[in-house]
N, C-alpha and C positions, 0 to 999 in steps of 0.2 A: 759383310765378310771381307777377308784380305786375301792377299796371295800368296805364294811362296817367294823361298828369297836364294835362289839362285844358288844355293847353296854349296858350299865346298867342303871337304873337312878332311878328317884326323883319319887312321890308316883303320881299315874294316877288317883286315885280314886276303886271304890271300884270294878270295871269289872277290874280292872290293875291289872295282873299275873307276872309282870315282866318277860314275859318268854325268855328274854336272860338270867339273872340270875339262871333260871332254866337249862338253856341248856348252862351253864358254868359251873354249878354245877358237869352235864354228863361229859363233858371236864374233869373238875378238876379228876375225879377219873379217865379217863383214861390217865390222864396226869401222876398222882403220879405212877400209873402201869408200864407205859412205861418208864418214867424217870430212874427207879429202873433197868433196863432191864441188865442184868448181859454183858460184853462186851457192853454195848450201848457206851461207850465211853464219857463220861458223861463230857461239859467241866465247868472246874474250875470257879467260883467266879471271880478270878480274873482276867483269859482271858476274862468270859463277860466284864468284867468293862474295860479292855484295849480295847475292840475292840468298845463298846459304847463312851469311849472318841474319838477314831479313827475318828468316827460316827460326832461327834462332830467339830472335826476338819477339816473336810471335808466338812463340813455344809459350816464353815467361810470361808475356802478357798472361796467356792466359792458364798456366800453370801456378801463378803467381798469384792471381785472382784465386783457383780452386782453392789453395791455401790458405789464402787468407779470412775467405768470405764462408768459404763452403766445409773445408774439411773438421772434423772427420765424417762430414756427410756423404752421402754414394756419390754424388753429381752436385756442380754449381747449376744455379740456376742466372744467366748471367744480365739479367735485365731488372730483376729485384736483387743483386748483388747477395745472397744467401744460399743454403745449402737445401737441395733437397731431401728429405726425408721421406721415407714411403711411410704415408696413414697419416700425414701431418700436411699432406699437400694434396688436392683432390684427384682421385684415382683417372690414370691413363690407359684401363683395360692391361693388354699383354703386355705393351711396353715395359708398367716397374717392374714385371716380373724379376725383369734384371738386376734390380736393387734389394738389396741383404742386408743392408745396417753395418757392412765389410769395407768401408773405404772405396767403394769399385775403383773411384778416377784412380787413386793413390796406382793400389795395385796393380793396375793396366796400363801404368804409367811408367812401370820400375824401368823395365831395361830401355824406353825411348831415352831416359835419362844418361843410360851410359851411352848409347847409339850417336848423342848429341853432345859428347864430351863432356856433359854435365856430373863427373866423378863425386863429388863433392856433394851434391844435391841428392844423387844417388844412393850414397853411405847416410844420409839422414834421414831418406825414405825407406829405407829398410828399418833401421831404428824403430820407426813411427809403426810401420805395420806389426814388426815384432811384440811393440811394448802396448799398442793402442786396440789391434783389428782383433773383435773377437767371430769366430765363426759357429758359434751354438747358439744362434739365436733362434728363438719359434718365430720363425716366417717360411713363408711358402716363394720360393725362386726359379725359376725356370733352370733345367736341368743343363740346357744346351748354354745359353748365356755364362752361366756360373761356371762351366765347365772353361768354352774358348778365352773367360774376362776374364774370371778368379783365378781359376787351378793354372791357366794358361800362364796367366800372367807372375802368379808366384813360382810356376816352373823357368820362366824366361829370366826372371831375376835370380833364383836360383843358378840360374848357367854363368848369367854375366858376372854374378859373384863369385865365384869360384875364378871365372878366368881373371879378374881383378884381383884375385888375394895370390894368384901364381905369380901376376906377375909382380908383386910384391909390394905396392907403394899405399894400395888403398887398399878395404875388407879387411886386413890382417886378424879381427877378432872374430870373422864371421865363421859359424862351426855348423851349418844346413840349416839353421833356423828354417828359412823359407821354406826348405826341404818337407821341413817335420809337418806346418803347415798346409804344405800341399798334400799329404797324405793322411793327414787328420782331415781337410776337406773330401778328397777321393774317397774316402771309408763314408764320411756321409751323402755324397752321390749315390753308393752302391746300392740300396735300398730301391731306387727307380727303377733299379734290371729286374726286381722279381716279378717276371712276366713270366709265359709258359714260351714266350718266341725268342726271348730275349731282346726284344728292344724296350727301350726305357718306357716309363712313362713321364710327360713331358715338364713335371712339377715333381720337386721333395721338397718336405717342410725339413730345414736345417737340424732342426733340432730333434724331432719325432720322424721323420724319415716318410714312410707312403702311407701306411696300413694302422698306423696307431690311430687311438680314439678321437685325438688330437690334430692331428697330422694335418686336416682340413684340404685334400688334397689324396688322390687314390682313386676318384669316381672318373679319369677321364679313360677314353677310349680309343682317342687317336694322336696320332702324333706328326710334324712333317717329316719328309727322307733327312732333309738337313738336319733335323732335332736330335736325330738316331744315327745319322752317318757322320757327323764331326764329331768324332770322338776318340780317333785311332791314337791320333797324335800324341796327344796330351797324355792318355793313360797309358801307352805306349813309352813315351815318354819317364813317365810318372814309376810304371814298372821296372823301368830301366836303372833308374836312379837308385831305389829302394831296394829290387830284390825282390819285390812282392809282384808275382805274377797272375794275380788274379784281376788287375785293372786291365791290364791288354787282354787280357782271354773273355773280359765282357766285350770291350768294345769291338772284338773280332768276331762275338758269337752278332752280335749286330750287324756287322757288315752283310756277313756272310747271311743273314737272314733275307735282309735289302734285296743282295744279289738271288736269292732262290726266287724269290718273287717279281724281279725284273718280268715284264709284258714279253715273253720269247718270240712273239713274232717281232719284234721292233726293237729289243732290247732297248726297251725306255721305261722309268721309273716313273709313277706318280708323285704331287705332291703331298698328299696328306695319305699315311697308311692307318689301318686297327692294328693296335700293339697286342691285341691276344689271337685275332683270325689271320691277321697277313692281310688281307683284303684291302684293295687299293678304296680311297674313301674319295679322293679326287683324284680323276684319271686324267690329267692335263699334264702337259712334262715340257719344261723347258730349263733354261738353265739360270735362272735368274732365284726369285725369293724362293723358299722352301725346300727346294733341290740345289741350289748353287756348290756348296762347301763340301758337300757328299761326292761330288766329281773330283772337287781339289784335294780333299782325302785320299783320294785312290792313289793319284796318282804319286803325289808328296807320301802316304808309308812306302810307297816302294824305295822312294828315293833315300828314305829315314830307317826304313828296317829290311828293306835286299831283297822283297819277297815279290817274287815273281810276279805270284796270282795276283797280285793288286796290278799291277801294269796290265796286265793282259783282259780285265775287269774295267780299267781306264779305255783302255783301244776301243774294247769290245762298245765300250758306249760311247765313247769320239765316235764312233764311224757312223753310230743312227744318230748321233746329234748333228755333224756334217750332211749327213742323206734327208733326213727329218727336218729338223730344224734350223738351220743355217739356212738362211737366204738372203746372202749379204748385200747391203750391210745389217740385213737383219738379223734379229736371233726370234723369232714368234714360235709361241708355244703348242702343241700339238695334242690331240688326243693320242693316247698310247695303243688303244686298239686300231685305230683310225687314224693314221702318224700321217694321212695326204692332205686332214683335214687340220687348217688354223684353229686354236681354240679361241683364241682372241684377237682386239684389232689391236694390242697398245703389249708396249716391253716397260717393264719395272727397271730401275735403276742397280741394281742389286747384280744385273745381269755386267756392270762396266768390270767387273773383275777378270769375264772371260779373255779377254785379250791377252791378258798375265797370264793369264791357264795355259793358252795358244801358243804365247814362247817360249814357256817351259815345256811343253808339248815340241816345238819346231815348230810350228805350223805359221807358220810368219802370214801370208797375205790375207787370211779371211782377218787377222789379229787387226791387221792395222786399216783393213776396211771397216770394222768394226767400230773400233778408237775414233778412227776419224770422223763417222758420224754421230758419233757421239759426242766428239770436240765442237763440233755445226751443231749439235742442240744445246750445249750449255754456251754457245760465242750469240744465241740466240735468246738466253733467258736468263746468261752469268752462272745457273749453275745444272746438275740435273738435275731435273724433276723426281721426283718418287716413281711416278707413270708418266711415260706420254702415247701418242698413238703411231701408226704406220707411219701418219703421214705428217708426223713431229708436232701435232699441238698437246698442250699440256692435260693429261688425266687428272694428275696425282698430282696439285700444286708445289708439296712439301720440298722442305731439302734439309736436310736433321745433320747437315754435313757432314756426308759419307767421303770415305774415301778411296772407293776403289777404282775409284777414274782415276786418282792422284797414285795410285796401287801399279794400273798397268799402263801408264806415261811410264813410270822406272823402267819398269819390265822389257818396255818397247826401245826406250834410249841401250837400256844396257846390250840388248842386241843386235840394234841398227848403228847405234854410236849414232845418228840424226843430231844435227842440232837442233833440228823443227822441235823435237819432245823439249827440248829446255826449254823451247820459247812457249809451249804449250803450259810445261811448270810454271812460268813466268805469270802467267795468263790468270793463273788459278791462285798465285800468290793475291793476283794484284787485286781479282774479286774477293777474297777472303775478308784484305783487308779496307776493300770500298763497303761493301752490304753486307759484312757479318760481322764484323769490329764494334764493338760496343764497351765501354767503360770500365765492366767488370768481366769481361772475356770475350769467345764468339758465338752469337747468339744465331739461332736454326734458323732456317729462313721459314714460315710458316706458309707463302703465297710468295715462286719465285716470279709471279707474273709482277707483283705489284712492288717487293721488295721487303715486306713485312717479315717482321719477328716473332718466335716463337722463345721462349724463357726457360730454352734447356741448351745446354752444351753436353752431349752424351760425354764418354770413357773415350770410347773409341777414335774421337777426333784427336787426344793426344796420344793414344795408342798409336795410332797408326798415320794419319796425316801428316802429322810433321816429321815420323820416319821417315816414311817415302818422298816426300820434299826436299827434306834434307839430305839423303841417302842419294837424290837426283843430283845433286850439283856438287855433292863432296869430289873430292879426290878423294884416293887410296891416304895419300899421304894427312891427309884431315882426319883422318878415321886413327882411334887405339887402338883397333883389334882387326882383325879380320873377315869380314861381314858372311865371305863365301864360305867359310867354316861351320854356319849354321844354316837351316832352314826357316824360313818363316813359319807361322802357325795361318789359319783363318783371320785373327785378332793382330798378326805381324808381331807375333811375338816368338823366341830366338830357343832352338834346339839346337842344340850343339849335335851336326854330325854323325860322331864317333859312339853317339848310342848304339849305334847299327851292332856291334860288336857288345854292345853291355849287358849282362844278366838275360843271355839267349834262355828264356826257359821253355819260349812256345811250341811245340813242335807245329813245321808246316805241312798242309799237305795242300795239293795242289788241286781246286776241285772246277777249276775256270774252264778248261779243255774239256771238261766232260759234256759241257752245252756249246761250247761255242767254235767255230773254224771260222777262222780269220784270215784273211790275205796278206801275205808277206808283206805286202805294202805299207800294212797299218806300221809294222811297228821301223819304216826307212827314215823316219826324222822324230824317232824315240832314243832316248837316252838308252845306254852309250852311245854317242852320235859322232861319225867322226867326217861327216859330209860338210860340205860349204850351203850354209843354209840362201845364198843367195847369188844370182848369176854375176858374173864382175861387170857389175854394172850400175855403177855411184848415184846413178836416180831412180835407181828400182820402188824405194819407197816412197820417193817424191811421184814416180807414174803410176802408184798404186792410189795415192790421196787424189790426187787429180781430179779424179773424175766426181769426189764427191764433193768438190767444195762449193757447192751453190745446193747441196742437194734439202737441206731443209727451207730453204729460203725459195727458190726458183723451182723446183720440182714439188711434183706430187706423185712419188712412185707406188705402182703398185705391182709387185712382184708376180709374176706365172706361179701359177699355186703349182704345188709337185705331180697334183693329178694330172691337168693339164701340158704339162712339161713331159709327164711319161705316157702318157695315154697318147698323145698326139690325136690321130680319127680313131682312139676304141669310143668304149664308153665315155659317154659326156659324167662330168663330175659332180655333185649334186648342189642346188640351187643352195647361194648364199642368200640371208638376205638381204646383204646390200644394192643385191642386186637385182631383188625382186621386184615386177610392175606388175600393178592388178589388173592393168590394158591388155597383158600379154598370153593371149590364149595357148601358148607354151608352156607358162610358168604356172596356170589356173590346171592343166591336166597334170603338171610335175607335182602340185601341191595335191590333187584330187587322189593318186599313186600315195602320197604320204600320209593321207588321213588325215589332211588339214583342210575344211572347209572353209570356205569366205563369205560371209554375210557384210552386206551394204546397209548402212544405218541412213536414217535420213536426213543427218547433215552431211555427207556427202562422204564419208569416211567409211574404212571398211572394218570388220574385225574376224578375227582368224582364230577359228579352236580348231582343236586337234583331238581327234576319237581316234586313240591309236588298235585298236581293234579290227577297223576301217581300212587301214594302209595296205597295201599289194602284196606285203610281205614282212618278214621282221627286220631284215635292213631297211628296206624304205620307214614302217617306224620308228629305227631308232634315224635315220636323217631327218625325220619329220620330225622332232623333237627338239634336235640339234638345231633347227630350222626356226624353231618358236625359242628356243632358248636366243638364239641371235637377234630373233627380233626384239623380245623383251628389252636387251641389253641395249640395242639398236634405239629404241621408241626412249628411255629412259635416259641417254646419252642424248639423244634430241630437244627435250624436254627441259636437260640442264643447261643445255646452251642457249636458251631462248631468257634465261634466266643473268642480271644482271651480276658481274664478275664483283671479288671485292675493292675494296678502299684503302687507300695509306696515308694514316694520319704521321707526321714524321716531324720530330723534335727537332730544329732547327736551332736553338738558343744556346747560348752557352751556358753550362758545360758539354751538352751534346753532341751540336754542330752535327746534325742529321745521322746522328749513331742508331738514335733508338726510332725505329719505325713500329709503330701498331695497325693490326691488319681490324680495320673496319668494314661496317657495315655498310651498302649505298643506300640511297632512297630513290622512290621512283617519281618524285618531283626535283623541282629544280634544275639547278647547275646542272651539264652532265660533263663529271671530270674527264670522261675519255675525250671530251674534245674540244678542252680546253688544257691542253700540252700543259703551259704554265702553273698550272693549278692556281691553288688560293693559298696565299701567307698573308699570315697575320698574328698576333700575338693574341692569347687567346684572355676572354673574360669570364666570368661565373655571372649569370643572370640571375636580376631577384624580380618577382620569385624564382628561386630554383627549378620549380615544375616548369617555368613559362609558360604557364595556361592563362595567363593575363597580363593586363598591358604592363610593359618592365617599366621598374618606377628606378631604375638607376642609367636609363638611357645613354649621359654621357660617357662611361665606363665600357658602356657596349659599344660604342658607334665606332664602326674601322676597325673593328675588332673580331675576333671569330668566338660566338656565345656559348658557353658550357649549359647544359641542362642537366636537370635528372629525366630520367622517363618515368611518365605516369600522368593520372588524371587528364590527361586529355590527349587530342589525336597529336600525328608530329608535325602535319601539315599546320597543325594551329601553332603549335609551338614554332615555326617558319615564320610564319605571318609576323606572330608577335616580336622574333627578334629582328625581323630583317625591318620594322616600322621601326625601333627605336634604331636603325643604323647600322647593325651589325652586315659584318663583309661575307660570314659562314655560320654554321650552328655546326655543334657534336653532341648529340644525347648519349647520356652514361647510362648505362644499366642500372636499375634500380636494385635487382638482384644481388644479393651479395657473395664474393667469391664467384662468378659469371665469370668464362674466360673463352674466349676465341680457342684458346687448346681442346677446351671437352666439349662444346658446344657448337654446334652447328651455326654455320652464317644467317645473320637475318639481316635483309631489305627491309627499310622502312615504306609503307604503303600509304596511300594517299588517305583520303576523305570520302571518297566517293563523290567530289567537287568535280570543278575545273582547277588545276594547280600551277595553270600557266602564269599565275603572276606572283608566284613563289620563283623567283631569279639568282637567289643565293644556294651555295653549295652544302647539304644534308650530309652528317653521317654520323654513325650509332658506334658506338664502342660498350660492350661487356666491362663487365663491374670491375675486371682487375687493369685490363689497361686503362680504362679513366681514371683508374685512381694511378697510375703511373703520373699521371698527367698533374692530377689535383696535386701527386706528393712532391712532384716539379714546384708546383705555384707558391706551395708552404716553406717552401728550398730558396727561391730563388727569385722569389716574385713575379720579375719580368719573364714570362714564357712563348716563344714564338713557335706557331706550329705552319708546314707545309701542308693541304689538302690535297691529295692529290692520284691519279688513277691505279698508279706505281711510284714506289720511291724514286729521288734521285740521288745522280752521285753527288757525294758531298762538293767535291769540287766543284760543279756544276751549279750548287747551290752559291757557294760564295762569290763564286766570277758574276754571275746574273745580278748578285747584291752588289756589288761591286758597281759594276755597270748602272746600273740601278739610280744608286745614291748619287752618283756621277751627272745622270741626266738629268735627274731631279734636282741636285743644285745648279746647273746650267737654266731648268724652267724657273727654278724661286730668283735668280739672278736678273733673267728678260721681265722676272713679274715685277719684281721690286722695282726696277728701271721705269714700266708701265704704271704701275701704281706714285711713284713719285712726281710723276705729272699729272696724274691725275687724281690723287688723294692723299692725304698725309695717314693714312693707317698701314699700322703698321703691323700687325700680327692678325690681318681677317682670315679668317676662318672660313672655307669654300668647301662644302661637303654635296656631293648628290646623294640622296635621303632616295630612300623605295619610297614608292606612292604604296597609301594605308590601302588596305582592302577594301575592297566596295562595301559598303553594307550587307547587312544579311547574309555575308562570308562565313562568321564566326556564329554558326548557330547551334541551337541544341547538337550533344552527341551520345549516341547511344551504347559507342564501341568504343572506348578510349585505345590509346596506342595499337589501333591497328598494324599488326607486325606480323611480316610476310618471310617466312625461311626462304634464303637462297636457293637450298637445294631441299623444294618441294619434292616429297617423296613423288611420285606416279602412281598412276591407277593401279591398286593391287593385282595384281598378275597369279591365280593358284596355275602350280604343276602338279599333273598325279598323275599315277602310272595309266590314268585312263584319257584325261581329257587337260586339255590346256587351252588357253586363248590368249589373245593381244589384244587389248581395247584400241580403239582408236587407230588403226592404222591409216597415214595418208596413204590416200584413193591417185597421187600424182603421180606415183613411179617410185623411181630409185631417187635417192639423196645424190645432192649435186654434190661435183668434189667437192671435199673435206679443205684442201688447201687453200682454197679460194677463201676461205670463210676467216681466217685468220686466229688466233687466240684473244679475241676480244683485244686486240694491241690498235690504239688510237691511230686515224690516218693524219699522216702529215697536211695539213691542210691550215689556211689561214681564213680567221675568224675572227669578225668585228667583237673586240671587247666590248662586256655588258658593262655598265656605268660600276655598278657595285658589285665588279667580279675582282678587280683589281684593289688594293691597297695602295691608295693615297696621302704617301707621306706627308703631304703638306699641310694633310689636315689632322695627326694626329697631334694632340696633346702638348708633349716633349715638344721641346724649339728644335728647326732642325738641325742648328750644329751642334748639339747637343746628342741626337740620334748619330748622326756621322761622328762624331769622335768612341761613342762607344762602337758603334761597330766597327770601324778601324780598329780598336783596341781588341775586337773579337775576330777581326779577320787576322790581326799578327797573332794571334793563341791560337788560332787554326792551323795558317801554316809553320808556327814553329812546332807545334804537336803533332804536325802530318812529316815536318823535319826527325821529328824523335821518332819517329815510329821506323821512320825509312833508313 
């Protein structure tokens, strides 16, 4: 999701306050305050303007790529340099929903192009969509996607075009096109509303709509808030333009549906509703994935269409999100009947947008307590995680590069004036382009623990990313238009204003006051705002960060639950269970009241069901419920961490130079990369046989070398044995599987023998059928291929200084040898290799299980729930879980370690003479840094 964009504009009429203008104004003076701030560190004129060309150049990189490689496909795919197709590439569940066979990037793209003074580029992307994007196609899309990427995005180009043809130099031919389009798409959205509640359903087939025989799509039942509540804008919007007043009268009968069914003791919405009962389907409510955009709705129509009830509908829910859910710098999610109670331990990333919400709101300090811990979890891992937990280690390794951390950095600069937020943009430049920079554009991170790549670049990263980047370090005077004249959309795409005043058909009525009394209070730093949002006091924001800057590193906080904080000596609040001990004859009668029994097994473990019949009462068993639901999540969450993290194999060779990383499998023999910092490089070999299920008959190919295999016919520990006897430095087995990809497929560990595998001393690891063939289609390319093994990627830079260094002391050693050898033998090219000692005998015997292969994330003991009885298997009998933060994110300890003989690569014994090696990689360290030159 995005934010809004501060928006300014064109005259409403005579109730029109402009009061963003108003509450820019408040900004402005605490901008010039804080700017001023004596050490703020203030950066120069001309770093802005390099690091916004930067901005710029990155745009094209990877704009440049979508075109070339990808379009008229939805999305590049930017690691096989091609375009994604949906049905031609193997399915990603809900993700392609988003994809239409409609150009998505193009279209999502249109108005960053003028935003980025790209005029020129812009006039031929409209072109392209008018003459190329057809939208009748029989596919099934998601309703919400299609609406904020599509419709959004052809309304947003729509706006920039018109202000471009006014002012006269560019568009001059253009006559709505975009216009006609967005409302020939609106007309096929509309079919999703025929519900009896009026909210959508969450899929229409483009072409046949919900209900036809065809339509393949009609049977669902639920939908999130955010699927049903982002939707004001646009057809609001949409309505405005055309005339046609039945797109904003759906998306209103929607709101207004959302808000009858808000939880009234808590005024908090769940995330998944029944679009025909209203009936909330998940009762959890925070502000992150599923609900996020439906807040920013509210509050962005009032500011876009002058109408009360949506403000007072925003307050009314800022205030249980403040009282419920806010417990900074947290945002954790809540039950909505049960708002004292956390629904979970970990925040989705989805949630970085709220800060943007907060100063558009005024609410400045929870904003930038927020931000900043969130700046401490990506300065910890380069970016956000998808999930992480309370106490900052990684849930959700993903990072599909969103941008709404980069959304409310703007947000927070434009009303602090801080220089800190530039150096924060700075920040997120410079990871973009150390570990997502790839060849053919920026590739997702799939695993930001290890560095690894995933081979999609969504819409949304040029939608919206290099906006707000860019948009961060412009000046007024960099810009053609006036930015405060529009508002953003969810997607950061551009409404002009002065709708507020165009084709009024809806009548309002105000139905917000009939449920709710509010305190004047709520609405003292809501638009129109004419207060100083900050004391005169130039380190207000710097004493706000303060205190969290060690807070993912050096702390492990755990916040006073609300119960506790409000209850003070009433009633005790009911048992977490992290915090439950089976020692504790307190917790055994609090669980006995819940209808949770405890049975001891007899290895020493306990297990707990739940006969909610049994419980004291109907709240003790829905706590007792509550209670096994945590543990489940608890016991399953333990389970995955005992489990070995992934692997990054990372292309180090030219043309690469560590662009492309592949997130691999580990093994549970061997090398263990987390603690061997260094990893393993080496340039990689194909062993024959390919299986390596017998002894390799091309040995000196492989020696010093890291061994390719296929997987099959035999265990992987054999295939260990056998390459590491003919010399190899590492192995990587390929998936035998074809189309196998780390995207749709769950992680596997390679598993042993059922042996001893202690004298398997080299580095294991498994790659799925598509990245090995990345690898193989390297070798057919380019021959010489060198790959890094290693726990996580590294920075590139980091890779060539260490080579550097490297090749450095290694002719200083062949120098003292040659010297020693000339007194003592006249040879002159010997050959000095340490070979693994062979296997003992009787190593390699019969096997009954070939490729024993063990998934990463073993499911757990099945766990049933039913309205009657539930259990845990296996509970540890030892107490509570020791902290969380102790334990780390499986991140390797710094610590020094005698190299193993054949963990390192020994130049002097490979093949190539060595100044033959040192001239080619000199020749590949100046193409490094003059392409790290070009880029900057």
């Amino acid at each position: 999701m995005s934010g809004a964009a501060g928006g300014q504009g064109g005259e409403r009429g005579p109730r029109w306050r402009r009061p963003w203008k108003i509450l820019a104004l408040g900004l402005l003076s605490a901008s010039s305050v804080l700017a001023a701030a004596p050490g703020a560190g203030a950066m120069s004129k001309e770093e802005k303007r390099r690091l916004g060309n930067q901005v710029l150049e990155m745009f094209d990189h990877a704009y440049s790529n979508y075109m070339e490689h990808a379009y008229p496909a939805d999305e590049l795919m930017p690691l096989t340099c091609r375009g994604r197709v949906r049905g031609q590439e193997p399915s990603r569940g809900d993700v392609d929903d988003a994809l239409g066979k409609f150009s998505l990037t193009l279209i999502d793209t249109l108005d960053t192009l003028v935003v980025l003074n790209k005029t020129k580029e812009f006039e031929e992307a409209v072109k392209k969509v008018i003459k190329d994007v057809n939208l009748d196609n029989d596919i099934v899309v998601s309703v919400f996607e299609t609406n904020i990427r599509v419709l959004g995005g052809l309304l947003g180009g729509h706006s920039v075009a018109i202000m471009l043809k006014e002012k006269g130099e560019y568009m001059q031919w253009y006559n709505g096109e975009l216009l006609h389009m967005a409302k020939e798409l609106g007309y096929k959205l509309l079919p999703a509303f025929n519900t009896t509640s009026g909210l959508p359903y969450p899929r229409v087939n483009l072409k046949f709509g919900v209900r036809h025989p065809e339509a393949r799509t009609g049977t669902e039942t639920d939908t999130c808030t955010a699927c049903a509540g982002t939707l004001i804008l646009e057809f609001a919007a949409l309505s405005r333009f055309t005339g046609a007043s039945i797109f904003e009268e759906y998306a209103r009968k929607a709101l207004d549906f959302i808000w009858e069914k808000r939880q009234r003791s808590s005024n908090l919405v769940g995330v998944t509703i029944n679009i025909h009962t209203g009936d909330w389907v998940r009762k959890d409510s925070g502000v992150g994935a599923g609900i996020d955009s439906y807040y920013e709705y509210l509050l962005k129509a009032y500011v876009l269409l002058g109408d009360d009830s949506f403000l007072e509908r925003f307050n009314t829910h800022y205030d249980a999100i403040m009282r419920y859910i806010s417990q900074p710098p947290l945002l954790l999610d809540v039950h909505i009947h049960k708002p004292m109670l956390n629904a979970r331990t970990w925040m989705d990333s989805l949630l970085a947008f709220f800060p943007g919400l907060q100063v558009l709101k005024g609410d400045i300090r929870p904003a930038i307590e927020t931000h900043e811990m969130l700046y401490q979890v990506i300065k910890k891992h380069n970016f956000l995680p998808e999930a992480f937990t309370t106490d900052f280690r990684v849930h959700w390794a993903q990072h599909p590069l969103r941008p709404e951390f980069a959304e409310s950095t703007y947000f927070l600069y434009k009303a602090t004036g801080d220089p800190y937020y530039l150096e924060v943009g700075k920040t997120l430049i410079e990871n973009l382009n150390k570990y997502a920079r790839v060849p053919c554009g920026f590739a997702a991170m799939k695993d930001v623990r290890t560095g690894s790549h995933e081979d999609r670049m969504d819409s949304f990263f040029l939608a919206e990313m290099f906006k707000y980047l860019y948009l961060l370090f412009a000046d007024k005077e960099d810009m053609i238009f006036d930015i405060e004249d529009y508002i953003f959309t969810t997607e950061a795409h551009l409404l002009p204003l002065w709708l507020s005043t165009a084709n009024q058909t809806i009548s309002k009525k105000n139905t917000t006051t009939e449920y709710t009394e509010l305190d004047d209070s709520n609405f003292d730093w809501t638009c129109p705002n004419t207060q100083i949002l900050f004391p005169n006091d130039p380190m207000f924001a710097q004493s706000i960060r303060e205190p969290l800057k060690n807070v993912v590193d050096k702390s492990c906080p755990r916040g006073i639950s609300r119960v506790e904080e409000s209850l003070g000596s009433g009633p005790k609040p009911p048992l977490r269970a992290r915090d439950f001990m089976a020692s504790n004859p307190e917790h055994l009668e609090i669980l006995k009241k819940m209808g949770v029994s405890l049975i001891h097994l007899k290895d020493g473990r306990v297990q707990l069901v739940q006969h909610a019949v049994q419980a004291a009462s109907s709240l003790d068993a829905e706590d007792g419920l509550r209670f096994m639901q945590e543990m489940i999540e608890l016991s399953s969450q333990q389970q995955k961490e005992q489990q070995l993290p992934p692997r990054a194999v990372q292309i180090v060779s030219h043309p690469f130079f560590g662009r492309v990383v592949l997130t691999a499998g580990p093994a549970q023999f061997g090398m263990d990369l987390s603690k061997h910092k260094a990893g393993t490089r080496g340039f990689v070999a194909t062993v024959k046989p390919y299986n390596g299920c017998s002894e390799i008959t091309n040995p000196e190919a492989v020696k010093e070398k890291i061994g390719l295999m296929q997987r099959g016919q035999c265990m992987f520990a054999e295939k260990a044995r056998n390459i590491q006897k003919a010399g190899a430095i590492g192995g990587i087995v390929i998936d035998d599987n074809e189309g196998s990809s780390s995207d749709t497929a769950p992680l596997f560990q390679m598993a042993g023998d059922g042996k001893n595998t202690d004298d398997i001393t080299i580095p294991m690891l498994f790659l799925f059928n598509k990245e090995g063939n990345i690898i193989l289609d390297a070798i057919r390319e380019y021959e010489a291929v060198e790959v890094l093994l290693s726990d996580k990627a590294k920075d590139r830079a980091t890779i060539f200084k260490d080579l550097e260094m490297e090749t450095m002391d290694q002719k200083l050693s062949e120098n003292d040898s040659h010297k020693q050898n000339s007194e003592e033998a006249p040879s002159a090219s010997q050959d000095v290799a340490a070979v693994s000692e062979e296997p003992e005998e009787g190593e390699n015997s019969d096997v009954t299980d070939p490729d024993s292969l063990s998934p990463a994330d073993t499911a757990s003991d099945s766990v049933s729930i039913s309205n009657q009885d539930s259990y845990v298997p296996g509970t540890e009998e030892a107490g509570a879980p020791e902290p969380a933060c102790t334990q780390g994110d499986h991140q390797p300890q710094e610590q020094t370690t005698e190299t193993e003989s054949n963990s390192k690569v020994n130049w002097d014994n490979k093949v190539q003479p060595m100044e033959s090696i040192l001239a080619d990689w000199n020749e590949d360290i100046e193409a490094f840094e003059m392409m790290e030159k070009d880029e900057l």
